[in-house]
N, C-alpha and C positions, 0 to 999 in steps of 0.2 A: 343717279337721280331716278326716282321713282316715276313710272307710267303716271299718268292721270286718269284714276277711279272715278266712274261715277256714283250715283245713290244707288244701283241695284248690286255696286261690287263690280263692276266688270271696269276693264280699261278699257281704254278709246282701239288700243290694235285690234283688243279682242271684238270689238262691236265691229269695228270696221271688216274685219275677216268674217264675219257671223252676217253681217249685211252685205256683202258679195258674194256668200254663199246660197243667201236667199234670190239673190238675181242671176243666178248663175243657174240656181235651180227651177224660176221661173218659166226659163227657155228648155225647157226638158219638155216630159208628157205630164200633163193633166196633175195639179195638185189635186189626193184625196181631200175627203171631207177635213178626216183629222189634220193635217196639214196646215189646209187653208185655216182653222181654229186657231193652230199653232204661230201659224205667219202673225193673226191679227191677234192676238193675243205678246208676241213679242216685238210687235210696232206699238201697240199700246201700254207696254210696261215702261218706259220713258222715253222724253220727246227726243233724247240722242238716238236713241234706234232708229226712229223715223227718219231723221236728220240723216245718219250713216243711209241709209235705205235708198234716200233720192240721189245721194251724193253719191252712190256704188252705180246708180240706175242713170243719169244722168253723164257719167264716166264712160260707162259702159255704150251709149251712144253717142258720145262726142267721137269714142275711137272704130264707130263703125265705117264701113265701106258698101256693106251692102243691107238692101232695107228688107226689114222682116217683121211678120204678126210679133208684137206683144204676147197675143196668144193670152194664158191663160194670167199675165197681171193687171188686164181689166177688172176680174171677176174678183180680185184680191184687193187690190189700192184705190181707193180714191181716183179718180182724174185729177192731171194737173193742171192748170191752168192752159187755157188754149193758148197756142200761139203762132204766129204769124206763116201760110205759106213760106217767103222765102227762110225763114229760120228754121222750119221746118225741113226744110230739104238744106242747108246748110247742117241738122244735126241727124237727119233722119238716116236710120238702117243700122247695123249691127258687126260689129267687127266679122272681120270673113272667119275668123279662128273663135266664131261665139258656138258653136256647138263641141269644139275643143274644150272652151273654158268650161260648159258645163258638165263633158264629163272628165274634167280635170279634175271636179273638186271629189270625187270618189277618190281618186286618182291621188289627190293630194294626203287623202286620210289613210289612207288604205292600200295603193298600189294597184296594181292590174291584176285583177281577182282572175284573167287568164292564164298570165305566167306564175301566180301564186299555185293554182292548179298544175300547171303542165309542169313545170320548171324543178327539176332536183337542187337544184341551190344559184341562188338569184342575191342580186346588191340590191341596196337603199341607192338614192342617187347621192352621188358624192361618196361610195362607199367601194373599198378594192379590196379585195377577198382572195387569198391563192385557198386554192383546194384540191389536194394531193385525191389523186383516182384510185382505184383497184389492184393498178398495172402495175403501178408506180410512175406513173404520169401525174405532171399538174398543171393545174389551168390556173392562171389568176382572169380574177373578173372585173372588169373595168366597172363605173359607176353604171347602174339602171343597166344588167345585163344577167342575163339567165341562162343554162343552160340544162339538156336533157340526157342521161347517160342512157345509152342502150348497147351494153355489151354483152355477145353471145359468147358459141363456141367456134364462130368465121369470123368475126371482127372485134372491135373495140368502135364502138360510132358514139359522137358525144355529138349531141344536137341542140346547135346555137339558137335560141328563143329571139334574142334580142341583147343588141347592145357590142361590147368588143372585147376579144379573148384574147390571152397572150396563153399559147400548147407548149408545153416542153414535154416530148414526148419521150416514153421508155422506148427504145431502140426493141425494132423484134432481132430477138437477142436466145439459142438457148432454147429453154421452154416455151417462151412466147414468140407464135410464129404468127400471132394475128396481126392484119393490117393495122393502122390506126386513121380511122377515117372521121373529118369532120362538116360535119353538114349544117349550111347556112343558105337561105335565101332558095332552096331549090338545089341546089348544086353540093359539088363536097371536096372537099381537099382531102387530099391523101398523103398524109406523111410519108416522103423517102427521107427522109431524116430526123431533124428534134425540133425545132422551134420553130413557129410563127406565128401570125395573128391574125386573124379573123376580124374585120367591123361590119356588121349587120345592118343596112339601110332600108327600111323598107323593101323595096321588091328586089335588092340590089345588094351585092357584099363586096368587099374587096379584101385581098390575101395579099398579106406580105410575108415573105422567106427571110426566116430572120438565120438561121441555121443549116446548113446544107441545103435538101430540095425541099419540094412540095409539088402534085400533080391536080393542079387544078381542071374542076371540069364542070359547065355548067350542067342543073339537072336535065334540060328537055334535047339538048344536045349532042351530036353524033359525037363517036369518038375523035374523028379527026381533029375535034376544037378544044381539045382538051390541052392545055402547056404547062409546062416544067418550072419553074421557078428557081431562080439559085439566089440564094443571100442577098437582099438591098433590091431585088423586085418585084414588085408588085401589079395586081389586073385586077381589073372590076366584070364581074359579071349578072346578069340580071337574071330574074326568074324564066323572065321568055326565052333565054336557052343564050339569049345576044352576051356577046364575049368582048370586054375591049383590048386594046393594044397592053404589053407589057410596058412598062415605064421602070425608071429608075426612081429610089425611094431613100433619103439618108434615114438609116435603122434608128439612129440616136434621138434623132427628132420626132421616128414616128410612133416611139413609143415611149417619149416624154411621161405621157400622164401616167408610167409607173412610179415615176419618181415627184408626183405632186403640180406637173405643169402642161400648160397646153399651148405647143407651138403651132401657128399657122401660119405658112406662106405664099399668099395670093391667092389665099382659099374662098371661095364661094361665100359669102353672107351666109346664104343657104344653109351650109354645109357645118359653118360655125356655129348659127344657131342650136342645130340641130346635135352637135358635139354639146355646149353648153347647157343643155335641156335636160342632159343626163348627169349630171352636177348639180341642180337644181332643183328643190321638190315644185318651184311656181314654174311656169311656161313663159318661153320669148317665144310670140309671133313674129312674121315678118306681115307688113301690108299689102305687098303688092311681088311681083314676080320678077321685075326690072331692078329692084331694090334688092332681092333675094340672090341676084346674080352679081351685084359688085363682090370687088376684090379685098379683103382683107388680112392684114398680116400682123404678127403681133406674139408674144410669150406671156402666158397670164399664171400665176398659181392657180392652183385648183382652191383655195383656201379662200380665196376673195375675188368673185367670180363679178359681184358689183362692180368694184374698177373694172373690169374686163368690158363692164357694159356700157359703161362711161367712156372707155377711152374708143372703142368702137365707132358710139355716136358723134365722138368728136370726130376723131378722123376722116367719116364718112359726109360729117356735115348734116348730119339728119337727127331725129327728134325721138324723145321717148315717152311714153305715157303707162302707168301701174295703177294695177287694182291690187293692192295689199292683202295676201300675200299669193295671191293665186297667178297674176299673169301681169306679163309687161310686153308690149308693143313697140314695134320700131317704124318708123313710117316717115 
């Protein structure tokens, strides 16, 4: 069955994606002149524009939590109609994740014009990539992950950007006597063997041994806090040099999403989203922080990441709310 066109030719997704992008980019800095032309010029080419306009604008404050300037869609839109103090403070303020959304939508067309720079070979999200090294090492790339090769004539260092790496490294072996070092978060793992994984969290990574060793050691960190790794454990360490306990880890499940799946068990909301987010070219918020801590468990394809966010909500008992096709909220 075919979309519903309107008279300019566009479909109703595409209006609806093209009028969240304009509300998304209201909360930015200052529309120029031409811009502002631009806006009122594509709320005045037919009254569905307008219509998506209020409905993306309107959405977009019903799922706030915290209240913020308008700012510059005074000087753009019409006023709406007034309406009442208490309703007002019933819809009033801005999702906590509205400066996410808006520069999501770069984000959404384009990607991270950072790790497009930095990054020697980088995934789409939802996208897994192996890529054979120099060494004869290779790294597969998990979805939305990058990384940066800097090999000399004293190491092999391949430098994690963002996201999660599966090393099978060439053994120094022979002619190659160089380490093979890889650095994430500050910190660097040091192959005493062949295989492991690296996920990159913000200021925080965690290393699994998947293959013989691994010497982990965070960057700002004395020698002494540096540990050994053997097959099925794994540690988190953070950029401020803090180190946690080694834990035990099943290999098979934690590297699932090479084989197309994402198992979690009794994982953080948090932690879930933020796995799912790199699967995804739109954005899951979370609303609040107490919410972001429940527990969730669960095996999802990577293929159909929707049920995933269905069965979530279900289980958790909580609510979800989309602006097509840029972000969905949990709350």
């Amino acid at each position: 069955m075919e979309r519903p066109v309107n008279d300019s030719g566009q479909g109703a997704e595409d209006i609806e994606q093209r009028a969240a992008e304009w509300v998304a980019r209201l909360d930015g800095s200052p529309l120029s002149e031409a811009e502002k032309g631009e806006l009122r010029h594509w709320l005045g080419q037919d009254p569905e524009h307008r219509a998506a306009f209020e409905e993306a604008s309107a959405t977009w404050r019903e799922l706030a939590a915290l209240r913020l300037d308008p700012g510059p869609l005074r000087a753009v839109v019409p006023p709406r109609r007034r309406v009442s103090t208490a309703r007002k403070a019933a819809r009033a303020g801005a999702l906590v994740g509205l400066l996410v959304l808006a520069a999501g939508v770069a984000r959404f067309q384009f990607g991270d014009p950072w790790l497009m720079l930095a990054a020697d070979y980088r995934t789409a999200p939802g996208e897994l990539r192996t890529v054979p090294l120099p060494d004869g090492s290779t790294v597969e790339l998990g979805p939305s992950s990058a990384i940066a090769l800097d090999f000399s004539d004293g190491e092999r260092r391949v430098k994690l950007l963002a996201g999660e790496v599966f090393f099978a490294v060439a053994p120094r072996a022979g002619a190659e006597t160089r380490p093979f070092v890889a650095e994430a978060a500050g910190g660097t793992t040091t192959a005493l063997g062949t295989q492991f994984v690296i996920e990159e969290s913000g200021d925080a990574a965690d290393v699994l041994a998947i293959e013989h060793q691994v010497e982990v050691a965070p960057g700002t960190a004395e020698a002494g806090k540096a540990v050994v790794l053997s097959p099925g454990q794994e540690v988190r360490y953070r950029r401020d040099g803090g180190i946690g306990r080694v834990r035990t880890r099943n290999i098979e499940t934690a590297t699932a999403w090479r084989r197309g799946l994402l198992v979690f068990n009794g994982a953080r909301l948090g932690h879930v989203v933020e796995t799912l987010n790199r699967y995804r070219r739109g954005r899951i918020v979370i609303l609040d922080d107490e919410l972001a801590r429940r527990r969730v468990s669960g095996v999802f394809p990577t293929r159909d990441l929707d049920d995933a966010i269905e069965t979530i909500t279900a289980e958790l008992g909580i609510s979800s709310r989309s602006i097509y096709p840029l972000i969905t909220v949990l709350y």
